[in-house]
N, C-alpha and C positions, 0 to 999 in steps of 0.2 A: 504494500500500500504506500502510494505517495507520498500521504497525508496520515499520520497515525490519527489514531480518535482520544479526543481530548478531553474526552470523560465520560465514568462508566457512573451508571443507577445499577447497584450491586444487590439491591432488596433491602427488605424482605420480605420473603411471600405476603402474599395478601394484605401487603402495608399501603396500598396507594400508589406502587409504581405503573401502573397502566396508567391512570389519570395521568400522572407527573408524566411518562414518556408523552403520551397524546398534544400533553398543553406546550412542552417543550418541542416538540416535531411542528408547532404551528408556528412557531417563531423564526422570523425572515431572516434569522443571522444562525439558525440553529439548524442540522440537519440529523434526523432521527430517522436509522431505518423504517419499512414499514415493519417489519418485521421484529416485535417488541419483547421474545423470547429468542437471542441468538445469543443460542449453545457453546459456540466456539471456545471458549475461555474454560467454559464451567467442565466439557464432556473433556476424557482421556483420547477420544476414539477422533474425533472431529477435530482437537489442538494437534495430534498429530501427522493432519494434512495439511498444514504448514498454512499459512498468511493468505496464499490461495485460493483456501476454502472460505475465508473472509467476503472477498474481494466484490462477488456477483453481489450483497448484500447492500453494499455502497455505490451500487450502476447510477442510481440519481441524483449522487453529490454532484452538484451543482457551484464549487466553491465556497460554500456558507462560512461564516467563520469557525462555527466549531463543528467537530463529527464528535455525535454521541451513541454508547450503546449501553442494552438495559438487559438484563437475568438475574431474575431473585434466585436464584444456587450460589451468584457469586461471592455473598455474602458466606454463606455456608459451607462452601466447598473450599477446605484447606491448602489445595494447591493455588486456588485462583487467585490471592492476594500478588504470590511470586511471577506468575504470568501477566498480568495488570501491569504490574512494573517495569518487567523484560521489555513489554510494547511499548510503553511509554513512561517512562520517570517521570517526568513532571503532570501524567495526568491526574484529574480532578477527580474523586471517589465519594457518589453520592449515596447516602446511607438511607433507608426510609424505616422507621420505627414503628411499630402499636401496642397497647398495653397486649401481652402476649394469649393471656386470655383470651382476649376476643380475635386476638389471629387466627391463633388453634383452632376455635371452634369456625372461625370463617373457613379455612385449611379444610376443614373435615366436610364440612358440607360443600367444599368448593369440586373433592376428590368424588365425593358421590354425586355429585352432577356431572361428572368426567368418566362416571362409572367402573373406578379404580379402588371404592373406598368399597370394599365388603361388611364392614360392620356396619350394623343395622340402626346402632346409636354412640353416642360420642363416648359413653363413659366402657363401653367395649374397644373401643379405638385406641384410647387413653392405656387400659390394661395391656392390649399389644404392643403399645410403643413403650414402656418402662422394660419389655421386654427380647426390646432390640437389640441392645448391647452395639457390640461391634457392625452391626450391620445397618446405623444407620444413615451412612452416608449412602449404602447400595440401597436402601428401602424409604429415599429423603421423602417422599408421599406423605409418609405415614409416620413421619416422626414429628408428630405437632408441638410434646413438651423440647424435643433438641432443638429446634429452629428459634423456639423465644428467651433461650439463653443467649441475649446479645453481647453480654460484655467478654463471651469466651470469642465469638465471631468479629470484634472489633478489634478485640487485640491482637489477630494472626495478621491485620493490616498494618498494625503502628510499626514493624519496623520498613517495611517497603514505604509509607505514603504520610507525611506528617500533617499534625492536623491541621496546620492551617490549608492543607489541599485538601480536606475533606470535612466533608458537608453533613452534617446530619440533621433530617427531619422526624419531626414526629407528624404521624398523622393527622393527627388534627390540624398540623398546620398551614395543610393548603386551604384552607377555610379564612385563613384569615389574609385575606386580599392583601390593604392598606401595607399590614408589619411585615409579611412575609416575603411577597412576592418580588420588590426591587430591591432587596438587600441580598435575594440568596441570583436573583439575575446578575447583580454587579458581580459578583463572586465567581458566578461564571465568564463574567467578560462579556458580555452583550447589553444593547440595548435594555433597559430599565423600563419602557412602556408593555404593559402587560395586555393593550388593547387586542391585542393578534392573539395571545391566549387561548382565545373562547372558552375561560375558564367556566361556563355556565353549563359547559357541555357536560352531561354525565358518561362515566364510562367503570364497563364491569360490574354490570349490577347486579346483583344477587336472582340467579335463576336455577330453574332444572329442566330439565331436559322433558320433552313430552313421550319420547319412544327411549328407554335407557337401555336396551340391547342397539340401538345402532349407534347412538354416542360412545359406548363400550367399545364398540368393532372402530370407529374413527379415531379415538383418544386415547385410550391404555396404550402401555408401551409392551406388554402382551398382548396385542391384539395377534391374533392370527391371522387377518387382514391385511394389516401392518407391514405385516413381513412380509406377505405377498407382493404388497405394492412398493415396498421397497427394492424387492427383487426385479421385477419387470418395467419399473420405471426410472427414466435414467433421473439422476441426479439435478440438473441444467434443468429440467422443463418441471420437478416438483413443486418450486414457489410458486408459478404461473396456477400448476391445477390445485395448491393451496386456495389460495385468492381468489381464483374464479369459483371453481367448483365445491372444494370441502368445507370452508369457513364459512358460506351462503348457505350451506347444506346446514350442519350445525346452527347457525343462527336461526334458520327456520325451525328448529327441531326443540327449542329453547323456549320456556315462558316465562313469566314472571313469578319468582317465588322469596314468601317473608318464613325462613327460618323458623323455628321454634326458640323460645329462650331457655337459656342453658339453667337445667339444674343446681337451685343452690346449692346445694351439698358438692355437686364439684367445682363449683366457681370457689366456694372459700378451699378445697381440696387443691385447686391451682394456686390461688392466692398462698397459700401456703408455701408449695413448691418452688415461685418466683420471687420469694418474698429478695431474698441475700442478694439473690440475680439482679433483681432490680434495684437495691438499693448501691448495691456496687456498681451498676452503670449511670446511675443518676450521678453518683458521685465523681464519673467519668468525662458522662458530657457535661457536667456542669447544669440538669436542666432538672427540676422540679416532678415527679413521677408520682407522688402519692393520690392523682386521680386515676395512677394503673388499678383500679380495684374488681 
């Protein structure tokens, strides 16, 4: 690549980085793949087809001032700190935050609309994941309490990228227009006018699926499908029949759906669990967290 990319959205899952990639890919000095989950960084299989494999993703950089890219794994994934860097030293690493609680349980019903999550309720889901162990960087789906330990995921960045190059948000803070918006744009180096934005837009809204066997066959990475279409379709033309064909397909297949609320008994069972977690990362970034409840 010419031009390295000048800063990654590293997650975390279901913190808000769709929104943030969307509102930043509208910005006339910004260029954001369409493509707002690129593996490259995060996968073992895909880093090792070299800069290359990159390349077609960034066909419509148009000069913008910065190239940016986004994968909630990258937070997670202990090689990707080291690789981030190799690419680029000086690039910018934007972190996105939420009380972990309510990620977990977004995570969980996010995977049973992707028809990947087999448990039938959260607090079965919870039981399996305390009994990952080693495996849960091969089974990261399904490990909702590992993913909202942040301050073990922040620190595998401090020695590659210091803080004044990285950004941390919490969720709730793209909500706040006025504070938020032109303080963390300068940071990036661009323009500070947030009109281009269309921060009004929503995006990733909580749904499920109205047929959950062909979402299953589109989405797991056991599909048997999967592997079929990977075998017999070449590489070069799968973003195309992404875009046209499977992501229309899936959206149509999708409704609108409001969750259940999570059992007290395991909300104070979490709160419990995150309590050190969170108090050692507030103590980290400097910011305020006893509304994590």
């Amino acid at each position: 690549m010419h031009k390295p990319i000048d800063f990654f959205i590293v997650g975390a899952q279901k913190a808000g980085t769709t929104s943030l990639h969307k509102y930043l890919g509208n910005h006339p000095g910004i260029y954001m793949p369409d493509n707002k989950e690129i593996n490259f960084f995060a996968n073992d299989t895909e880093y090792a087809k070299g800069l290359a494999a990159l390349e077609s993703e960034y066909r419509g950089y148009a000069g913008e001032r910065l190239k940016g890219l986004s994968h909630v794994q990258l937070i997670y994934r202990p090689q990707a700190p080291q690789r981030l860097f190799e690419h680029n030293a000086q690039a910018k690493i934007v972190v996105m935050l939420r009380n972990p609680i309510d990620r977990a349980y977004s995570a969980y019903w996010y995977a049973r609309r992707n028809g990947v999550e087999p448990c039938e309720t959260f607090e079965l889901a919870l039981e399996r994941d305390q009994n990952l162990g080693d495996n849960c960087f091969e089974q990261a789906d399904f490990a909702y309490l590992d993913h909202g330990r942040y301050i073990e995921q922040l620190r595998r960045f401090a020695p590659y990228f210091s803080r004044e190059n990285t950004y941390i948000i919490l969720t709730e803070d793209l909500a706040e227009t006025a504070e938020f918006w032109p303080g963390f744009l300068a940071w990036l180096g661009v323009d500070t006018d947030v009109a281009a934005l269309r921060l009004d837009e929503k995006h990733n809204v909580s749904s499920m699926p109205k047929n959950l066997t062909f979402q299953r066959l589109v989405k797991a990475s056991d599909s048997k499908l999967k592997r079929v279409y990977k075998r017999i379709v070449p590489q070069r033309i799968r973003k195309t029949v992404t875009e046209k064909i499977t992501e229309p397909l899936i959206r149509r297949n999708l409704q609108q759906f409001e969750y259940p609320p999570m059992l007290d008994e395991t909300r104070n069972s979490m709160r419990r669990y995150f309590q050190t977690h969170n108090e050692e990362l507030a103590e980290y970034i400097g910011r305020d967290l006893t509304g994590w409840q």
